[in-house]
C-alpha positions in Angstrom: 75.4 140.9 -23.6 75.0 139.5 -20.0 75.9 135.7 -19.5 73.0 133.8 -18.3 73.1 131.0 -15.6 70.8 128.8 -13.4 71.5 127.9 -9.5 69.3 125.5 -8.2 68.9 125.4 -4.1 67.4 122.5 -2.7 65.7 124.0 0.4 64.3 120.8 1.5 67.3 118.9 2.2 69.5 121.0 5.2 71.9 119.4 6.5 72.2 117.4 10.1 75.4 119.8 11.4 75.2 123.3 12.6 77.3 125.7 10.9 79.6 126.9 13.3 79.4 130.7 13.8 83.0 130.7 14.5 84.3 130.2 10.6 83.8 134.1 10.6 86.8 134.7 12.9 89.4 136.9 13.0 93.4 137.3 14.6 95.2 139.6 16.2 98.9 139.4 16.4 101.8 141.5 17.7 103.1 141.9 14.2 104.4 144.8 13.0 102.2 148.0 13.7 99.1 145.7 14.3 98.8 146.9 18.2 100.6 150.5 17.5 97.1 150.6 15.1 95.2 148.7 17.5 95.6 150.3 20.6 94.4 154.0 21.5 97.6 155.7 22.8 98.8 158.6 21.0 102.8 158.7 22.3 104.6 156.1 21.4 108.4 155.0 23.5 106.0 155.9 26.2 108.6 153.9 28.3 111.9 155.4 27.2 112.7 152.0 25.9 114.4 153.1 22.8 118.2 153.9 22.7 119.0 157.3 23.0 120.2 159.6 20.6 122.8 161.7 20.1 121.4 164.3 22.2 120.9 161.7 24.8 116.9 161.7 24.2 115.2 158.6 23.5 114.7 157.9 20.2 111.1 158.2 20.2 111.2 161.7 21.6 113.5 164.6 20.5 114.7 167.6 22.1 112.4 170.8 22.7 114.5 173.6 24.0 116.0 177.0 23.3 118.3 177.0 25.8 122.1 176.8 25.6 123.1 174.1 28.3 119.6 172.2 28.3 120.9 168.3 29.2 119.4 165.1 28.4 120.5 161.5 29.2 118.8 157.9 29.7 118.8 156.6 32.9 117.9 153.3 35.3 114.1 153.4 35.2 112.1 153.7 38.9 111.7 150.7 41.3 110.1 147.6 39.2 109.5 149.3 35.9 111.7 148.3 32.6 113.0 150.5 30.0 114.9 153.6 30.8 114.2 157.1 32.8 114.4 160.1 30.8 116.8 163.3 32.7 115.8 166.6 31.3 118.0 169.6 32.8 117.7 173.1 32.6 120.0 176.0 34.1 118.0 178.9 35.8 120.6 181.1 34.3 119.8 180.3 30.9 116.0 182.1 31.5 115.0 179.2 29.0 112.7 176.4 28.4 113.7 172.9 28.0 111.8 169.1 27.6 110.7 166.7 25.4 108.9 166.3 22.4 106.9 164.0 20.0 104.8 164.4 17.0 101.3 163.0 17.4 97.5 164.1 15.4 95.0 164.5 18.3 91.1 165.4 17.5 90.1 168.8 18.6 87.4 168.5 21.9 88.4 165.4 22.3 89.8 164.8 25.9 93.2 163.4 26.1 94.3 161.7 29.7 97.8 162.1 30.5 99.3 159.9 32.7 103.4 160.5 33.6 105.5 158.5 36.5 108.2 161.4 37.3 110.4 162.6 40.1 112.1 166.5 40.0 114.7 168.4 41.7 113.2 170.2 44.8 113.2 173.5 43.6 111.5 172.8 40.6 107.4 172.7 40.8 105.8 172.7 37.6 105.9 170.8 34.2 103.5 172.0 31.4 102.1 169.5 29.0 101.4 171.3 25.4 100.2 170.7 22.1 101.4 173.1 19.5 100.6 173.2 15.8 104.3 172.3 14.2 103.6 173.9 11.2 102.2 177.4 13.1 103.4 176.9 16.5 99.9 177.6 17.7 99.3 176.3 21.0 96.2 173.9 20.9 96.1 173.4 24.5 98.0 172.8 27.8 97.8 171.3 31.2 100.3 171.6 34.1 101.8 168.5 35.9 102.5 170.4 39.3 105.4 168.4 41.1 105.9 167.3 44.5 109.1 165.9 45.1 112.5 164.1 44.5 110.9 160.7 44.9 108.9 158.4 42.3 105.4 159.4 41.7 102.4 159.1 39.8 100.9 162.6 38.1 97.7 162.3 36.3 95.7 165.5 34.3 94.2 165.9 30.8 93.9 168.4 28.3 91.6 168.9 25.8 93.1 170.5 22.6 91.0 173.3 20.6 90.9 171.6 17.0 92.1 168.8 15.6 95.9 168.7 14.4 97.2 166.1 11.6 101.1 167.7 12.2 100.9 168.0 16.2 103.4 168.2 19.1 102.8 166.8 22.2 105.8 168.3 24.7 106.8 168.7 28.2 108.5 171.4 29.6 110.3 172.7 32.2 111.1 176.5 31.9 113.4 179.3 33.6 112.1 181.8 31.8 109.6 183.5 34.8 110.3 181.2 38.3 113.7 180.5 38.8 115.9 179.1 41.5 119.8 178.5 42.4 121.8 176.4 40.2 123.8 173.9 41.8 124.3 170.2 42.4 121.2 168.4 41.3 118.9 171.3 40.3 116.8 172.5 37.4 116.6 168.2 36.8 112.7 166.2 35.9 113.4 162.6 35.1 110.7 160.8 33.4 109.9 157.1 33.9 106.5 157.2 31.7 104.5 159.1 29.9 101.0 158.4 27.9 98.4 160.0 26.5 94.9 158.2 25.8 91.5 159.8 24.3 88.8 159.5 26.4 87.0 157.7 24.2 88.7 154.4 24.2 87.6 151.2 25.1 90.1 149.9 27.8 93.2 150.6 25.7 91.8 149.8 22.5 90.5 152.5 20.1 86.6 152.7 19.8 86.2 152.8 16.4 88.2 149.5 16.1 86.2 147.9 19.1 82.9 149.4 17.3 84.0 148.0 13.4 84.9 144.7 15.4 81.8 144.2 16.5 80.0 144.6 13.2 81.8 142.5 12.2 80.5 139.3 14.7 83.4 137.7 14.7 82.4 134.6 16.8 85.5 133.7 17.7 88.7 136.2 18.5 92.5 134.0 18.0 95.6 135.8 19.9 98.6 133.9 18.6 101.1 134.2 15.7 105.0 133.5 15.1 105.5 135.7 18.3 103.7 133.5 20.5 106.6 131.1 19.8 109.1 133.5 22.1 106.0 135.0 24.5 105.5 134.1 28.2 102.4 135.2 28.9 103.7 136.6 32.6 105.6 139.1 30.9 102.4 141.0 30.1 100.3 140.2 33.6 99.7 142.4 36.4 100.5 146.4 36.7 101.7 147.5 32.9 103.8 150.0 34.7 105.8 147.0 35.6 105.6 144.5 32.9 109.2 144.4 31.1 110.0 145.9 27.9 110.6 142.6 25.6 112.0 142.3 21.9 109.7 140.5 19.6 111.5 138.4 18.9 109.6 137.2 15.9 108.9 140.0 13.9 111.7 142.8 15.2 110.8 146.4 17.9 109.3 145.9 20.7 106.3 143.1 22.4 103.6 145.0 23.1 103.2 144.6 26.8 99.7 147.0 26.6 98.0 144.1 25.4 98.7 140.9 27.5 96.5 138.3 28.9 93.7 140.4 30.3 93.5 143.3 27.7 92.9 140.5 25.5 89.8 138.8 27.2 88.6 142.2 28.1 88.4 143.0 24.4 86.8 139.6 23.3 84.2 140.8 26.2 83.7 144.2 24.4 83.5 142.7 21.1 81.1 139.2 22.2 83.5 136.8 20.6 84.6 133.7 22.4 88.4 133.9 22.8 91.3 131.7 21.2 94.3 131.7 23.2 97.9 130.3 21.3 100.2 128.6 23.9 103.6 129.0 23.2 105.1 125.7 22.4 107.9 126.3 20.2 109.9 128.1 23.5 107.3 127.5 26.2 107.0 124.2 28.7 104.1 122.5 29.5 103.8 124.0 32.9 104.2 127.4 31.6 100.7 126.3 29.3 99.3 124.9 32.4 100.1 127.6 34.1 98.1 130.0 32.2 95.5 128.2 31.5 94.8 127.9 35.2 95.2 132.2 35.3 92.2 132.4 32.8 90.2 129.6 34.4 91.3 128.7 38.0 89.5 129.7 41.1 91.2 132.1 43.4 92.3 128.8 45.5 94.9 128.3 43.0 98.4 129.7 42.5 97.5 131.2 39.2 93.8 132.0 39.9 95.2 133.9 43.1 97.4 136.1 40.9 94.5 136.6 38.6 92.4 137.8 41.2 95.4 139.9 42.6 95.6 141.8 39.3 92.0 142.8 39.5 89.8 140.2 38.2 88.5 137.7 40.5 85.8 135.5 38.5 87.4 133.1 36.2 87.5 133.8 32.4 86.2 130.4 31.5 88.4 130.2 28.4 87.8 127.1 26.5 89.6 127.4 23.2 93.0 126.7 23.5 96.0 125.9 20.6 98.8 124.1 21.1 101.9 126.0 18.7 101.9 128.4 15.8 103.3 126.5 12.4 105.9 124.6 14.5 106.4 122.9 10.9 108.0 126.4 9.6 111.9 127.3 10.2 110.8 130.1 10.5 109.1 129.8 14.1 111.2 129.1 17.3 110.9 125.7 18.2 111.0 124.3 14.6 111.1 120.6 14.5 109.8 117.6 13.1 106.2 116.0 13.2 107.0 113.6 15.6 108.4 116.0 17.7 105.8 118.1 17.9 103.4 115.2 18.2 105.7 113.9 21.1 105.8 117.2 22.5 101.9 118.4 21.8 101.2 115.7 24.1 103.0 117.1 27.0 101.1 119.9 27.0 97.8 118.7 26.4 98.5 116.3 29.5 99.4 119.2 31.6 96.5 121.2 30.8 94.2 118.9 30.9 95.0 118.3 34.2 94.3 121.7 35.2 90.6 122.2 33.4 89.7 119.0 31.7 86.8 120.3 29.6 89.1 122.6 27.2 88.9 122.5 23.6 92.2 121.7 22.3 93.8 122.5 18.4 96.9 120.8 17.2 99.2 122.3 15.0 98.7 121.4 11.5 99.9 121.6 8.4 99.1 122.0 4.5 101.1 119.2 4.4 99.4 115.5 4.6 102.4 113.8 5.6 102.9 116.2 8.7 99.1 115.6 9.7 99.4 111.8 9.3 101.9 111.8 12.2 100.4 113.9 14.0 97.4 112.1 14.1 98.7 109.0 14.7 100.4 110.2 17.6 98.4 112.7 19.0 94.5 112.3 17.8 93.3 111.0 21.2 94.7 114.1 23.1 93.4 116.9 20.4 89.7 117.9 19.3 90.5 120.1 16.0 94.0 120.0 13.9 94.5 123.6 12.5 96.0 124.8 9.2 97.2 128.0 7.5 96.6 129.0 3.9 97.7 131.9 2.8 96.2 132.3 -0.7 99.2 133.6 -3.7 102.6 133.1 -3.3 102.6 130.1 -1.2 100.1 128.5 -3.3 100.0 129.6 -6.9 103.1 131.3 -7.3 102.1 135.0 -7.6 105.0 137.5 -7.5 105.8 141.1 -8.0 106.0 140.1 -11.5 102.9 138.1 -12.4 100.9 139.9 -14.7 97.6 141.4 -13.7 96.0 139.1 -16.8 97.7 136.2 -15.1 96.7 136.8 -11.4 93.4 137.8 -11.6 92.2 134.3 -12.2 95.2 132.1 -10.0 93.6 134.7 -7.0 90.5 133.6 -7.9 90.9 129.8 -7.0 91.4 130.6 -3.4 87.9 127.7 -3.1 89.8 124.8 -4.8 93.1 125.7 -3.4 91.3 125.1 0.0 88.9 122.4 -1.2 92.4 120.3 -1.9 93.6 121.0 1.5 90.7 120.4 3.3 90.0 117.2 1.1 93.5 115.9 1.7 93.1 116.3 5.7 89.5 114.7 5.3 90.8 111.6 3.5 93.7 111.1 6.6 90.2 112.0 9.3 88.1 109.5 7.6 91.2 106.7 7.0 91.6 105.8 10.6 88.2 105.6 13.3 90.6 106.6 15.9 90.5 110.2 14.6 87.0 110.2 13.6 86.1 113.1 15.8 89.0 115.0 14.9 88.2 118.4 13.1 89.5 120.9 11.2 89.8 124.8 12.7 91.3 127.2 9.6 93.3 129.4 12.3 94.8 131.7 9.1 93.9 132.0 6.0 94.5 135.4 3.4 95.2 136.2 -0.1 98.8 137.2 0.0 100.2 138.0 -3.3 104.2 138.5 -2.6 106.5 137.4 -0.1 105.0 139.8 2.7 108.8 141.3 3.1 109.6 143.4 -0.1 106.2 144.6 -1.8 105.8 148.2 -2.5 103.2 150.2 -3.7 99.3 149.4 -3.7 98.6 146.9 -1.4 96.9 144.4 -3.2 94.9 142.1 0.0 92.6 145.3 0.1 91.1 145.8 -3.0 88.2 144.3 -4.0 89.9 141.2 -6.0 91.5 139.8 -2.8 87.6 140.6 -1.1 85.8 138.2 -3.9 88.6 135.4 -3.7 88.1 135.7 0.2 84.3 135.6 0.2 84.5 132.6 -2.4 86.9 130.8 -0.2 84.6 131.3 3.0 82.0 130.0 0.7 83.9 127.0 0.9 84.1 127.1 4.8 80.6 127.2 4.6 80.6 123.7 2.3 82.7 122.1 4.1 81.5 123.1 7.7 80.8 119.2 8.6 84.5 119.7 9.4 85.7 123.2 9.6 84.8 124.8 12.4 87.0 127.6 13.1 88.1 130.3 10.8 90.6 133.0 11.5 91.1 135.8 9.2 94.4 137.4 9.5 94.5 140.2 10.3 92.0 142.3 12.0 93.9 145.6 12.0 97.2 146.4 9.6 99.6 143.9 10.8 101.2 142.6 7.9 99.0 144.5 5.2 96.7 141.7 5.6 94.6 143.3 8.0 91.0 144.2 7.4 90.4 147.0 9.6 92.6 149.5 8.8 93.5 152.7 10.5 95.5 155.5 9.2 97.4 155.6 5.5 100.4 153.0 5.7 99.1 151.3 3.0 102.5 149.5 1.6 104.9 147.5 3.6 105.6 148.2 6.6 109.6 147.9 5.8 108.8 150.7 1.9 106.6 153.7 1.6 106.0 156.8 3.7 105.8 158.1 7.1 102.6 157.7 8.4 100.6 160.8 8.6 102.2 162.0 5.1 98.3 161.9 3.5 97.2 164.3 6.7 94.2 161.4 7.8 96.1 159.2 9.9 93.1 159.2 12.5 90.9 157.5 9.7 89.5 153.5 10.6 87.8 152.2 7.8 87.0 148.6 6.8 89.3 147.0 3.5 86.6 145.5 0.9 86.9 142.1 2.6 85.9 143.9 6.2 82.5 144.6 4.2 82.1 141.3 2.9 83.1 139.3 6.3 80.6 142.0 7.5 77.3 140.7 5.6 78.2 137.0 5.5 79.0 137.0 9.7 75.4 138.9 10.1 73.2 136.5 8.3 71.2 133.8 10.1 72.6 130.7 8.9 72.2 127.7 10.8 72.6 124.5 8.5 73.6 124.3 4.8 71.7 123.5 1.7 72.8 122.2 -1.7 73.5 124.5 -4.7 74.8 124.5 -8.0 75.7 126.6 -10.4 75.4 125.8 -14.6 77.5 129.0 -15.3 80.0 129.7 -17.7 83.8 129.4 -16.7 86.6 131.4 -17.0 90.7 129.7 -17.9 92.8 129.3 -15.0 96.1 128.9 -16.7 98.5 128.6 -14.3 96.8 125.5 -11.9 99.2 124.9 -8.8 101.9 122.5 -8.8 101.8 122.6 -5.4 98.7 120.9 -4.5 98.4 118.7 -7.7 95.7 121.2 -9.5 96.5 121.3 -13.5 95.5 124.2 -15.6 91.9 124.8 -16.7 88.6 126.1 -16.4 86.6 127.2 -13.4 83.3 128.4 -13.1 82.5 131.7 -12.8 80.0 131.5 -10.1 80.7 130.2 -6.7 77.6 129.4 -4.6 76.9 128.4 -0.9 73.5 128.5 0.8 72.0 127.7 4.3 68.9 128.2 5.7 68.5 129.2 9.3 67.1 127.0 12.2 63.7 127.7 11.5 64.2 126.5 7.6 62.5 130.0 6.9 65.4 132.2 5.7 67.2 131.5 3.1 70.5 132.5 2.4 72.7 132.4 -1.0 75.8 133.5 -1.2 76.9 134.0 -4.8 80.7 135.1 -5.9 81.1 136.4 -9.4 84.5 135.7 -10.0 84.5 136.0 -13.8 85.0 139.4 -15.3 81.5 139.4 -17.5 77.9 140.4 -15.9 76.1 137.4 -15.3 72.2 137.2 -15.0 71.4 134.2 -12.7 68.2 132.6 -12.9 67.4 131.7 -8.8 65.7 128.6 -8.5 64.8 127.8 -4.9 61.7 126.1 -4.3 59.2 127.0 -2.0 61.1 130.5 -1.2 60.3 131.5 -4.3 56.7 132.0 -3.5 57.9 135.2 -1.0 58.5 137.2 -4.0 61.2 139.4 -2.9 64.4 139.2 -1.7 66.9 141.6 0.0 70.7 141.5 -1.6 73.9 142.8 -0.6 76.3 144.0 -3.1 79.6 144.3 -3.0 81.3 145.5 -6.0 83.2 148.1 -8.4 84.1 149.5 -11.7 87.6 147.8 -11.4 88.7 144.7 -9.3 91.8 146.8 -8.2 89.4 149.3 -6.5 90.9 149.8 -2.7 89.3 151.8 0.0 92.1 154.6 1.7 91.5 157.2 4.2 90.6 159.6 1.5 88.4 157.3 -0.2 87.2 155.0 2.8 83.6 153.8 1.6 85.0 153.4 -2.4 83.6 149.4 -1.9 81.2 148.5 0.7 78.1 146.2 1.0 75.0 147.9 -0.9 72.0 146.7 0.3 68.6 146.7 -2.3 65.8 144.9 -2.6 65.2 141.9 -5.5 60.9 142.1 -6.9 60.4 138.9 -8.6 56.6 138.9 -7.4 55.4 135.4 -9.3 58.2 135.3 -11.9 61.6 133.5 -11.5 63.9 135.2 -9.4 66.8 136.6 -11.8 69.6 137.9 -9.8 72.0 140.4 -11.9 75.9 140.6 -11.0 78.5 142.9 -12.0 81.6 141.2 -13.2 84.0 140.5 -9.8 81.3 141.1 -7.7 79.7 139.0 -4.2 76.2 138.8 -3.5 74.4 138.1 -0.3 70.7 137.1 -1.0 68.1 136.9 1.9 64.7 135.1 1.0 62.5 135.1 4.4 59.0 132.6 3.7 
């Protein structure tokens, strides 16, 4: 039998703030494969930045040849470009062909845009560009680079191949076997500086279907930052990409992505309509290097900055407004770890020298979980900063899930995600509200997650994208949605793969990123599809909320036995149902959002006043047979948002959930 419950909404009483739009944010970060996912090129080492191997090769390429004296070293790259050049030599003699090869999946019909910097030997005038079948050797298609000299240039073609390839090879050659020449000094030699390979399709850089799934999911706002920013200077990834330099992340291992710098980044908040967040770095950064960027995005072309701007191709200002000052400075884990007062000391610096340069910028502190961190902070720094940020990850961190946790025992310590963030918001409330000098400080959630393990050594099913982590995360924006007097920003992390955390997810790397297979092993890795949370974030983003409204729930509860030692929360019982509701500006729509985070059906009686004489409602469902349920590339719509329609004509409105389950309810007067 179905547990009953009652909410009651009070529609008449909305509250006097505006929910900001921006709680439904998301993060991207240059961690892990986040912009190898992100980003639209095929090739990878498209640079020759790798070591090489022992053929000479870089390591991202291997050798393609059949002939006996076929050479291949790394050399200095051409005239202002970083990484290596790639020397490919072949003997006329040997009648052979001889290149470089790489293992991509391409879409058949799809045009692909090649783009290579190369110089050759004189006597050599053509380089084919082929994709073969590896498993077949069928040739899917092929396009000819047709050289024109011993200097540096650029060579530019596309091919197109004739049906889509999982197990690919994308090679260039150079062959013997019908034009051939005189061996001697310096013949028979192509070097390499760069070679990529994008689908027409793309968006800038950025693959479409991530720039079209970003977009349903309205984001608001769009944060760039992470332990990375902490060792990033932002003019390492301005200007030509030919000639940014190849940079070790310093923060999370391989290589900075220097594809997606400054102006990638504000192009794609332009393509996806979200205000942008930009991370200064202040762990290994100055304060002129922060004022100095701020003044690329915002100054006119009469400055030093704005000039540069303008002579890398965008003249009119950016107008970015959001800016944070360090990434969890409190962590030893981030360069530039030091104390509170420190960083309060040295949080001032920068917001000096930035506000000197655009005085109308929003500016975030770093924060902490930690009161004691946000006390001095504030003390120091609360007249220089509009919002203090914080992180909270949802599992380890906070209850103490691990590896070995029993699915009995996690189930309902993920499910506190709310009160794990009601303590921490409560906590930097009470320090807000103790002192009238930080009165108009607030709160901006800059990452937040469920994150079972220590990110580093899971293996197996990933468990941030089944539908569990999605119900903890939609009751925990539910409490975003409570407590938006003072949270106003909200960045889920990640939007694509990254750390397993991300919501979009593309391909079938589905453990971490250091355990499991190769990707490509499931023969999908072209597949973008949303986690369960991605559908969730989906619904709640697109609804027209505008100020909240009380609700309760008289629900039954379910034991939470482990509590959190952490934040002070004993062992007990919570309720099943977590509601939030708002209304839009009009006061005519009314939404509920209603988490089932028991394991029981529940039927809730909706009592809601006046709404109630519309007699219908329209509901989104999100739910499955088991709270384990993931999505994957072979099953990528296994969880998603159902939408139907709730007849109550002139009865009471009885809304039926399936255990682990989130509703969105829409009542329009």
């Amino acid at each position: 039998m179905n547990q009953r419950a009652v909410i009651t909404v009070n529609t008449e009483t909305p509250s006097a703030h505006r929910v900001n739009p921006y709680i439904f944010g998301h993060f991207v970060e240059d961690i892990r494969d986040h912009m190898d996912a992100m980003l639209a090129f095929t090739l990878k080492d498209m640079d020759f930045e790798d070591e090489a191997d022992g053929r000479g090769v870089s390591s991202g390429w291997y050798a393609v040849t059949n002939g006996k004296n076929t050479e291949y070293a790394l050399e200095p790259a051409a005239p202002r470009h970083s990484g290596h050049s790639q020397r490919i030599r072949i003997l006329s003699a040997d009648r052979c062909y001889g290149g470089i090869g790489q293992r991509v999946s391409v879409e058949g019909g799809m045009a692909y845009r090649i783009h290579a910097v190369a110089r050759a030997a004189i006597d050599l005038r053509i380089a084919a560009c082929e994709l073969v079948d590896r498993s077949t050797g069928e040739l899917l298609g092929r396009a000819e680079l047709k050289l024109s000299g011993h200097r540096w240039q650029e060579y530019k073609t596309q091919m197109t191949p004739s049906r889509s390839c999982e197990n690919a090879e994308f090679r260039i050659l150079l062959s013997s076997e019908e034009e051939t020449w005189r061996d001697g000094m310096g013949s028979g030699m192509l070097w390499l500086d760069h070679v990529s390979m994008l689908p027409s399709d793309s968006i800038g850089y950025v693959k479409r279907e991530v720039v079209e799934l970003t977009k349903q999911l309205k984001p608001g706002m769009m944060r760039i930052a992470g332990n990375y920013i902490s060792a990033y200077h932002f003019e390492d990834a301005i200007g030509p990409v030919l000639e940014r330099p190849n940079m070790i992340n310093e923060a999370w291992g391989g290589w900075t992505n220097k594809y997606f710098g400054t102006d990638e980044f504000l192009q794609f908040c332009r393509d996806t309509d979200t205000e942008p967040l930009i991370c200064v770095n202040a762990g290994t950064g100055t304060p002129e290097e922060a004022a100095a960027w701020l003044e690329y995005c915002n100054g006119s072309i009469d400055t030093e900055y704005g000039a540069l701007r303008a002579l890398n191709g965008h003249p009119e200002p950016y107008g970015v407004r959001y800016w944070e000052i360090g990434n969890e400075i409190y962590g030893s884990w981030q360069h530039g770890h030091c104390t509170a007062e420190e960083f309060a000391y040295r949080y001032n610096r920068f917001a000096d020298a930035m506000k000197a340069v655009d005085p109308d910028i929003v500016l975030l502190a770093c924060g902490d979980c930690d009161p004691e961190w946000n006390r001095t902070v504030l003390d120091i720094s609360a007249s220089k900063m509009d919002m203090l940020t914080i992180h909270i990850y949802h599992g380890f961190g906070t209850v103490g899930i691990t590896p070995n946790t029993s699915a009995e025992e996690r189930y309902p310590a993920v499910m506190s995600f709310p009160e794990i963030s009601r303590t921490v918001i409560s906590k930097a409330e009470h320090l807000i509200r103790s002192n009238p000098a930080y009165s108009h400080v607030k709160l901006a959630i800059t990452e937040y997650n469920t994150m079972y393990y220590p990110n580093t050594i899971r293996e197996g099913r990933p468990m941030e994208h089944t539908l569990e982590a999605a119900v903890a995360n939609a009751a925990n924006l539910n409490e975003f949605i409570r407590q938006s007097h003072l949270v106003e920003i909200g960045s889920f992390s990640d939007l694509v793969n990254g750390w397993l955390g991300g919501c979009i997810r593309v391909g079938d790397c589905y453990a971490d990123q250091y355990r499991g297979k190769e990707a490509g092993w499931s023969g999908r890795s072209r597949v973008v599809y949303g986690t369960p949370t991605f559908h969730m974030m989906k619904e709640y983003a697109n609804r027209e909320i505008s100020r909240i409204v009380p609700a309760n729930a008289d629900c039954e509860t379910f034991e939470w036995p482990s509590g959190s030692k952490r934040f002070g929360l004993e062992p007990g019982p919570l309720p099943a149902l977590d509601v939030a509701a708002a209304v839009d500006e009009s006061g005519r729509v009314l939404t509920l959002f209603v988490v089932n985070r028991g394991l029981s059906s529940i039927d809730a009686e909706l009592i809601i006043g006046s709404f109630a004489d519309a007699g219908e409602a329209k509901v989104w469902e999100l739910a499955g047979d088991h709270y384990e349920t993931i999505n994957s590339v072979f099953e990528p719509e296994a969880v998603t948002m159902r939408e139907q329609r709730l007849d109550f004509g002139s009865s009471k409105p009885v809304l039926a959930m399936r255990p682990h389950s989130v509703c969105v309810v829409e009542v329009r007067k």
